[in-house]
MOPAC internal coordinates of N, CA, C and O (Angstrom, degrees):
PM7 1SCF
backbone

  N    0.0000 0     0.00 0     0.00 0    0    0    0
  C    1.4545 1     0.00 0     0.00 0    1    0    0
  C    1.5372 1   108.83 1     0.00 0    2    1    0
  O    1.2310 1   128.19 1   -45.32 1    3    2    1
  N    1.6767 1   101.83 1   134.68 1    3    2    1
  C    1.3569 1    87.61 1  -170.01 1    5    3    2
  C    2.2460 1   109.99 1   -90.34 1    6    5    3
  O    1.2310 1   126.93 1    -3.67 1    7    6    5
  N    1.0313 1   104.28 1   176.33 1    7    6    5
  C    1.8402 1   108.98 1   177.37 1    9    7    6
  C    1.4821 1    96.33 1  -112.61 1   10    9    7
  O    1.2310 1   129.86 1   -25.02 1   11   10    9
  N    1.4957 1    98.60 1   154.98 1   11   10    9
  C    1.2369 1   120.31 1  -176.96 1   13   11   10
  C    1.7367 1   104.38 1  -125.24 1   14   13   11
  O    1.2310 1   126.40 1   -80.44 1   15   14   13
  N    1.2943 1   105.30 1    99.56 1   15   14   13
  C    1.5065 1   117.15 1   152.01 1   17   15   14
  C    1.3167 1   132.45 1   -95.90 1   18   17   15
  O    1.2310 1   114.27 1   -29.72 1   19   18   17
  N    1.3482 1   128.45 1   150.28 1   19   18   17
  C    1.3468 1   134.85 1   158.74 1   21   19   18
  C    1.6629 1   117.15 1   -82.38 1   22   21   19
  O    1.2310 1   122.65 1   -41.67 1   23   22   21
  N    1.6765 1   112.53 1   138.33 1   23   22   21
  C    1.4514 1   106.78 1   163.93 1   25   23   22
  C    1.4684 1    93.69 1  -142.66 1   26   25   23
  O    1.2310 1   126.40 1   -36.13 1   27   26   25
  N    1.1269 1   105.29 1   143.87 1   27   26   25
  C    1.4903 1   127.55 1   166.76 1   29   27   26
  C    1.2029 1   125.31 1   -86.23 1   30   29   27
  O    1.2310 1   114.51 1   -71.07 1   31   30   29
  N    0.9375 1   128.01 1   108.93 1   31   30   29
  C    1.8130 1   144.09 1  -154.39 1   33   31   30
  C    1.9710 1   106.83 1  -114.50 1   34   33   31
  O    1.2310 1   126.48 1   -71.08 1   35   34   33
  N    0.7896 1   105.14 1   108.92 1   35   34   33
  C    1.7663 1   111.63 1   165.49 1   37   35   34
  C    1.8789 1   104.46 1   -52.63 1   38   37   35
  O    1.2310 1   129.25 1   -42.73 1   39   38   37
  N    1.2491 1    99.78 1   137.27 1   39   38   37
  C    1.6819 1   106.41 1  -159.59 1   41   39   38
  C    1.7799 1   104.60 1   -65.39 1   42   41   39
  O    1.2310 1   123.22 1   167.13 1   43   42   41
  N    1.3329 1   111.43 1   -12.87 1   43   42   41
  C    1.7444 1   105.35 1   168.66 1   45   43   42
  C    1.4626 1   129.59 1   -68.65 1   46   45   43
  O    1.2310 1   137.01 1   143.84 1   47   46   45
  N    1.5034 1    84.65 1   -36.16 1   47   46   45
  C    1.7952 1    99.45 1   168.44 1   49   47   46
  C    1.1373 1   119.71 1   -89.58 1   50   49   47
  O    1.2310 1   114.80 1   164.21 1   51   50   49
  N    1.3407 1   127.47 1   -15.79 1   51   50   49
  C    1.6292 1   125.37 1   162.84 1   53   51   50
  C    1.2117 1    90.94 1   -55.56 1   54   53   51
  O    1.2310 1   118.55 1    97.70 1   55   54   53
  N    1.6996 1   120.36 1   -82.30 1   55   54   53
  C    1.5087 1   109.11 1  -157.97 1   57   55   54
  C    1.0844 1   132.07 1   -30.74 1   58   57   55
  O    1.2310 1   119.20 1   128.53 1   59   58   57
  N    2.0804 1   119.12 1   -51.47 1   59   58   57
  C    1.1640 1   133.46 1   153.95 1   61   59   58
  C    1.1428 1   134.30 1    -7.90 1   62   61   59
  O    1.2310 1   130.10 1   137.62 1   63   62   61
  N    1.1454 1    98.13 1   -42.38 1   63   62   61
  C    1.8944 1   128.52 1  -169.17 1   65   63   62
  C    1.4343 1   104.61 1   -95.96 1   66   65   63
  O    1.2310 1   107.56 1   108.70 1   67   66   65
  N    1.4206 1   140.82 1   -71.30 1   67   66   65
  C    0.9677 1   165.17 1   112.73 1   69   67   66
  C    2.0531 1    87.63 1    37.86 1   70   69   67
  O    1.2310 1   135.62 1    96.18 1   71   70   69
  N    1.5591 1    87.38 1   -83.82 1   71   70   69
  C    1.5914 1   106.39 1  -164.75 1   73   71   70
  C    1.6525 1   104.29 1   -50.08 1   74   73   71
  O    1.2310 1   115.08 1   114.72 1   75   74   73
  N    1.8386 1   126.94 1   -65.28 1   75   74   73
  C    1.4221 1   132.27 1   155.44 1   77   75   74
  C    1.0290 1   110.55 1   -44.40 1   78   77   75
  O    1.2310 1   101.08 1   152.77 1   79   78   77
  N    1.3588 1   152.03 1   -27.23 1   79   78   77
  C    1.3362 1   106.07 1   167.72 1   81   79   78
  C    1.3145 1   128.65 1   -80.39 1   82   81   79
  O    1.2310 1   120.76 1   168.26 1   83   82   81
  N    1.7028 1   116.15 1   -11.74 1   83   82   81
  C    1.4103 1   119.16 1  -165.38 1   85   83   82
  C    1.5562 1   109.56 1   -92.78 1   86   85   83
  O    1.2310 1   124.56 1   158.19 1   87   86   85
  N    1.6265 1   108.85 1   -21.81 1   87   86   85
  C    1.5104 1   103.71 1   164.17 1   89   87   86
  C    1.5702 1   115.47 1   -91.52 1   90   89   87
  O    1.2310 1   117.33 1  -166.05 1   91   90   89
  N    1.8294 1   122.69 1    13.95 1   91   90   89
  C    1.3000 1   108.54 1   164.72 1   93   91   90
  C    1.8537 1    94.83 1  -104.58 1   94   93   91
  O    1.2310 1   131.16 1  -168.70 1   95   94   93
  N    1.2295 1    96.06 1    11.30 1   95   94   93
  C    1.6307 1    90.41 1   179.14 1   97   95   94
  C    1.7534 1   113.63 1    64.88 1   98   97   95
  O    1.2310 1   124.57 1  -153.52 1   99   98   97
  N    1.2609 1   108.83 1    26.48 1   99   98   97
  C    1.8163 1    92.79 1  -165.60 1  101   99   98
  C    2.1534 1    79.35 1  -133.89 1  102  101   99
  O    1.2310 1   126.53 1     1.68 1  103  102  101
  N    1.3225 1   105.04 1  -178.32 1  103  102  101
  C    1.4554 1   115.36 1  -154.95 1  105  103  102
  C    1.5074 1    78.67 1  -109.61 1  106  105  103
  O    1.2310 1   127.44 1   -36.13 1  107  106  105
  N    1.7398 1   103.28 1   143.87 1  107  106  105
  C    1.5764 1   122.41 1   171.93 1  109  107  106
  C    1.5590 1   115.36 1   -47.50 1  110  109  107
  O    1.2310 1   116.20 1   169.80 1  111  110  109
  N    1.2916 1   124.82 1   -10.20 1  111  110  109
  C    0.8312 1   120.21 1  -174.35 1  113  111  110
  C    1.9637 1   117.98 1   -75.19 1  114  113  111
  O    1.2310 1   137.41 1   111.10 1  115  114  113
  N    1.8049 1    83.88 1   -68.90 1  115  114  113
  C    1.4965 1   121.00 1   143.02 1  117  115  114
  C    1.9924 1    89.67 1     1.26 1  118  117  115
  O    1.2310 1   139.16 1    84.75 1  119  118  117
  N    1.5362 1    80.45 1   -95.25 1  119  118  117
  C    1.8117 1    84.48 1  -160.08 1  121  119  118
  C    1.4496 1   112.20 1   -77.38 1  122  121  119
  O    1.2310 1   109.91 1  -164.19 1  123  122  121
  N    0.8348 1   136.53 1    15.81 1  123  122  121
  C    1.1931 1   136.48 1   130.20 1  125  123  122
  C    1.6086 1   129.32 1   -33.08 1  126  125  123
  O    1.2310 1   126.40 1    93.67 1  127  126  125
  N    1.9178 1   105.29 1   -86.33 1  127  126  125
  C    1.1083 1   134.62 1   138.58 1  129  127  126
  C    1.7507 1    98.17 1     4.78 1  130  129  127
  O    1.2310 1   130.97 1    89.32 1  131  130  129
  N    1.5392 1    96.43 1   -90.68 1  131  130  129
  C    1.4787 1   110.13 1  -148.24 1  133  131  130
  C    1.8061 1    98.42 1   -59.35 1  134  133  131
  O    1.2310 1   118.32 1   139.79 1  135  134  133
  N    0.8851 1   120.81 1   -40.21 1  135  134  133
  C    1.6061 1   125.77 1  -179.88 1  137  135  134
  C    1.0882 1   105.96 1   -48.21 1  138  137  135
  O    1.2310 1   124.26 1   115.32 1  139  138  137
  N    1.4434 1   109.44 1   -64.68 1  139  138  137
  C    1.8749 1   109.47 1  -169.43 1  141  139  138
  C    1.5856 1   119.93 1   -74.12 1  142  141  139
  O    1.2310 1   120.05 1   169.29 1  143  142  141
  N    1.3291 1   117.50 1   -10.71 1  143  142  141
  C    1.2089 1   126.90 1   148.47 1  145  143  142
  C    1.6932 1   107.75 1   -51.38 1  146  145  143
  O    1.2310 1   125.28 1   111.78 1  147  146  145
  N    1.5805 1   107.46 1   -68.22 1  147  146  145
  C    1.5274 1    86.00 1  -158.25 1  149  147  146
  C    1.3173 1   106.99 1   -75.66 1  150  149  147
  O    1.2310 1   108.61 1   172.86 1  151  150  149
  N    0.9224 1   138.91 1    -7.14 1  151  150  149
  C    1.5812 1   143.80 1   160.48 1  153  151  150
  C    1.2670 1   104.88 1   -65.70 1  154  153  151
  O    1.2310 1   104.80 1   155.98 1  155  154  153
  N    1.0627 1   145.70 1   -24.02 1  155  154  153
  C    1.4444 1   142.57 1   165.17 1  157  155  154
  C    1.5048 1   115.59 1   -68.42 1  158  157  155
  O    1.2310 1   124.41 1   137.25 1  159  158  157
  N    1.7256 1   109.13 1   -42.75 1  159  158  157
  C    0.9925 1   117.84 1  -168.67 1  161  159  158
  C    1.6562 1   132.73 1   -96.39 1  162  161  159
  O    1.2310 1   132.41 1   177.16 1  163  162  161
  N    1.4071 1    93.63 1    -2.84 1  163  162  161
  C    1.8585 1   125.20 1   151.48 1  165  163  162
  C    1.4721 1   109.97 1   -79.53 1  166  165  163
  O    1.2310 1   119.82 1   129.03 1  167  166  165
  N    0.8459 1   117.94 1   -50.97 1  167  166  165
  C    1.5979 1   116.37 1  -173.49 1  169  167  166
  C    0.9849 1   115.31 1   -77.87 1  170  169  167
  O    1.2310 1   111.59 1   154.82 1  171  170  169
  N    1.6576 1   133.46 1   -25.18 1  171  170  169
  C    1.7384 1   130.17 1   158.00 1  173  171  170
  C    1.4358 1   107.53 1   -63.24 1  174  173  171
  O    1.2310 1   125.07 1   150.04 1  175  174  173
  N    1.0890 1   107.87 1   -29.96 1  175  174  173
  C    1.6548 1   107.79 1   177.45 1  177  175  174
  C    1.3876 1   119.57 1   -64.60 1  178  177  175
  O    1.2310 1   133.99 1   156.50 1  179  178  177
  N    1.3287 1    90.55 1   -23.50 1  179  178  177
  C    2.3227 1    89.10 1   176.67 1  181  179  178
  C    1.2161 1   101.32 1  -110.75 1  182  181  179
  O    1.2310 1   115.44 1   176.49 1  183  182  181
  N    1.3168 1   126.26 1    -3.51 1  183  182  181
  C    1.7689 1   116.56 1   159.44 1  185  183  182
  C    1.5889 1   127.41 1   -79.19 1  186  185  183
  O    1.2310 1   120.74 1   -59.42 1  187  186  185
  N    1.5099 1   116.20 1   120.58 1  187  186  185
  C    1.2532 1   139.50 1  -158.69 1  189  187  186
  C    1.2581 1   111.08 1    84.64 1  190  189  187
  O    1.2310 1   116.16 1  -159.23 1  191  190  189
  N    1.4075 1   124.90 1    20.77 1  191  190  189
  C    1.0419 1   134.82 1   175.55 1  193  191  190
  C    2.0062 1   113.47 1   -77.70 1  194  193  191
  O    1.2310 1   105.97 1   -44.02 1  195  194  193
  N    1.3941 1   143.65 1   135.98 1  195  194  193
  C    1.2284 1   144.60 1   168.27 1  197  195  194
  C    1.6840 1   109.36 1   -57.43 1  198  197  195
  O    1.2310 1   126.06 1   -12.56 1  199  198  197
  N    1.1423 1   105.96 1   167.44 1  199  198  197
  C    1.0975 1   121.13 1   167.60 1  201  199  198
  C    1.4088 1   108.52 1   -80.51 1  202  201  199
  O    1.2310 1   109.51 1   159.36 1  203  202  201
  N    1.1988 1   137.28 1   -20.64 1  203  202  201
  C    1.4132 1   142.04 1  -146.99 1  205  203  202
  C    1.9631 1    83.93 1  -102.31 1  206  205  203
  O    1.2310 1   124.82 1   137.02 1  207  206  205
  N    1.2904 1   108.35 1   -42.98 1  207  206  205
  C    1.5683 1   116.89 1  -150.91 1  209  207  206
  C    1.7437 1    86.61 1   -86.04 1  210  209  207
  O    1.2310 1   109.40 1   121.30 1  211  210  209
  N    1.2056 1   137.48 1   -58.70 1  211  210  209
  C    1.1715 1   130.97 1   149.78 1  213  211  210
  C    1.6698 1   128.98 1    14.08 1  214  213  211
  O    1.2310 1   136.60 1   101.87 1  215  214  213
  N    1.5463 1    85.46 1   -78.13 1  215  214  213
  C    1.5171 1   123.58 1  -179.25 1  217  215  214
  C    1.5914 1   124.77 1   -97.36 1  218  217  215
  O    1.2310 1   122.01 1  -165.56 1  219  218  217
  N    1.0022 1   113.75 1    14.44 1  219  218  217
  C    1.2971 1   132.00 1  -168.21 1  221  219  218
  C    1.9250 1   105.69 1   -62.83 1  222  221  219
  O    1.2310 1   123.09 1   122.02 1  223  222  221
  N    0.9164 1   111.69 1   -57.98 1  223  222  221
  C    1.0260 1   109.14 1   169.16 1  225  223  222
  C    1.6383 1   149.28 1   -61.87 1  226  225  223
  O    1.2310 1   134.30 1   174.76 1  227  226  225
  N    1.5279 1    89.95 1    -5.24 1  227  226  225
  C    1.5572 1   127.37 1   174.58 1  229  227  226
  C    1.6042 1   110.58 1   -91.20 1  230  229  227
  O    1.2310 1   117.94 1   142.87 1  231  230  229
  N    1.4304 1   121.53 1   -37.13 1  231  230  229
  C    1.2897 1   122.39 1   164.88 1  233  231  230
  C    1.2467 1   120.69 1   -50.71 1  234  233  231
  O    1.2310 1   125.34 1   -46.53 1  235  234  233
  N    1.4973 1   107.35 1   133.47 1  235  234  233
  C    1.5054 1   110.05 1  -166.34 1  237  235  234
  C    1.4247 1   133.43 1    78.29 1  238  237  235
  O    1.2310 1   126.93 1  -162.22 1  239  238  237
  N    1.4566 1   104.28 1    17.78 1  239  238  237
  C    1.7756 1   116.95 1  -157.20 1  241  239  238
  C    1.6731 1    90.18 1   -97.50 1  242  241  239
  O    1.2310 1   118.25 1   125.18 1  243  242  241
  N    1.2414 1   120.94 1   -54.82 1  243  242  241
  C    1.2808 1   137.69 1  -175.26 1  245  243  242
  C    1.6829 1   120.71 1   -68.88 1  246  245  243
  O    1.2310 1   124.20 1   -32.70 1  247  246  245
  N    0.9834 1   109.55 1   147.30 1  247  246  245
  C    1.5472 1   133.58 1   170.31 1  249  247  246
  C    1.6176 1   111.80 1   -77.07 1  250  249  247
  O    1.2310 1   120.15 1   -38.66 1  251  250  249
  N    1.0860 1   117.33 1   141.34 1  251  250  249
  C    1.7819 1   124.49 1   154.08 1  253  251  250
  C    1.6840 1    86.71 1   135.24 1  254  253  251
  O    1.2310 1   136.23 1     0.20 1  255  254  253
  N    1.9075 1    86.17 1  -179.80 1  255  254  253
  C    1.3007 1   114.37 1   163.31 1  257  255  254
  C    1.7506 1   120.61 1   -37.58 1  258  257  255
  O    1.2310 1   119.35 1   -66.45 1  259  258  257
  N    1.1356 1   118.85 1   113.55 1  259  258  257
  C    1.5020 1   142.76 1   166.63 1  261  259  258
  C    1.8458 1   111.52 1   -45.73 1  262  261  259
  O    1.2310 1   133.68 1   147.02 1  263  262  261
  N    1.1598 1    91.15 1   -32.98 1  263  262  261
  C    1.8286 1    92.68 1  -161.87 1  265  263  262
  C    1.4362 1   103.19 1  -112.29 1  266  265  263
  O    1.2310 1   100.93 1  -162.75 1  267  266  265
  N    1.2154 1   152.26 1    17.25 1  267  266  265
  C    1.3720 1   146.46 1   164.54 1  269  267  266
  C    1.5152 1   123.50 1   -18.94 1  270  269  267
  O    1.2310 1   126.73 1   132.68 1  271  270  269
  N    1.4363 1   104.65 1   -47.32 1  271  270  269
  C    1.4524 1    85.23 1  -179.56 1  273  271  270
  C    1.7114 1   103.11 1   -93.03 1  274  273  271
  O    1.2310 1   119.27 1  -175.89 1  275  274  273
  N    1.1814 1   119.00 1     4.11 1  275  274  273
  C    1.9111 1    94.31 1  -160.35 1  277  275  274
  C    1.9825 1    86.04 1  -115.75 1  278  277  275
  O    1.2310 1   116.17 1   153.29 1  279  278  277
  N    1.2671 1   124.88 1   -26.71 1  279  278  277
  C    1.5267 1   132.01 1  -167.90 1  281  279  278
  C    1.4799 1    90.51 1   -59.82 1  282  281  279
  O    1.2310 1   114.06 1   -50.11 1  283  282  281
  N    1.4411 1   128.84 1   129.89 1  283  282  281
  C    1.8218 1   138.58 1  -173.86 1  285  283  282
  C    2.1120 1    87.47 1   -87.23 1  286  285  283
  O    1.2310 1   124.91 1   147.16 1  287  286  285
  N    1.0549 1   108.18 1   -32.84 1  287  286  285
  C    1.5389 1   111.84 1  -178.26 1  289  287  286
  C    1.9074 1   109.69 1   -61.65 1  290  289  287
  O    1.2310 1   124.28 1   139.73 1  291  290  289
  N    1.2782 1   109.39 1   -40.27 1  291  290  289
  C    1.5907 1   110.29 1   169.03 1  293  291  290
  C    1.3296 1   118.77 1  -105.83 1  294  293  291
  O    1.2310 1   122.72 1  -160.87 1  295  294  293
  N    1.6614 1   112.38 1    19.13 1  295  294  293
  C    1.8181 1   104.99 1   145.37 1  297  295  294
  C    1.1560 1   116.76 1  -129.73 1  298  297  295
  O    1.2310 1   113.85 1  -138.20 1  299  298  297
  N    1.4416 1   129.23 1    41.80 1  299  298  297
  C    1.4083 1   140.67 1  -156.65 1  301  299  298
  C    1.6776 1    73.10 1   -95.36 1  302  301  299
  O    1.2310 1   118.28 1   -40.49 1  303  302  301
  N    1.3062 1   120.88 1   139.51 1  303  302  301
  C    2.0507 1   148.01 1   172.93 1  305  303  302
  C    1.5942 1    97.85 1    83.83 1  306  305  303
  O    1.2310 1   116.80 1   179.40 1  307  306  305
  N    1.6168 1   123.69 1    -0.60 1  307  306  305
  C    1.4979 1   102.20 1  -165.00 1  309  307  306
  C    2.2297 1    94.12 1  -109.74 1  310  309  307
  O    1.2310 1   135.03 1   -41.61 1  311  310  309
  N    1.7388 1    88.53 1   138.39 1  311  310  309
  C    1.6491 1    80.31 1  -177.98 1  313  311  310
  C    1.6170 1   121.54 1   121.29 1  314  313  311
  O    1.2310 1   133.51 1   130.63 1  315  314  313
  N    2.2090 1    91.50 1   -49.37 1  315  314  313
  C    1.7169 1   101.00 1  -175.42 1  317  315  314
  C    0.8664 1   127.02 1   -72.36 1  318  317  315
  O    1.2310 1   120.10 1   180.00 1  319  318  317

């Protein structure tokens, strides 16, 4: 059974909407629906996700020292 909500749309994005749905031929609702699905279904995908897995592709992007946190030479004043 389907639910019936209200959303309030600023009149640029009605049209938007309005305009896509009539050249996918399917009812505002339709794509509605289908949008917030896949927006639902991207964003479960990065939940329980790491910070590392996140950013994964950023590792290794940068320059410097390798050992920051474990080198006693780059935490010598931090702690005492």
């Amino acid at each position: 059974m389907l639910k019936t909500i209200t959303v309030k749309l600023p009149d640029e994005l009605f049209q938007k909407l309005c305009a896509t749905a009539e050249r996918a031929a399917t009812s505002r609702s339709t794509l509605i629906r289908t949008a917030l699905l896949a927006y639902l279904e991207e964003a479960g995908e990065s939940a329980g996700l790491s910070c590392l897995d996140l950013a994964r592709d950023l590792c290794g992007s940068l320059e410097g020292p390798e050992d920051l946190s474990s080198n006693p030479k780059h935490l010598q004043g931090y702690g005492a």
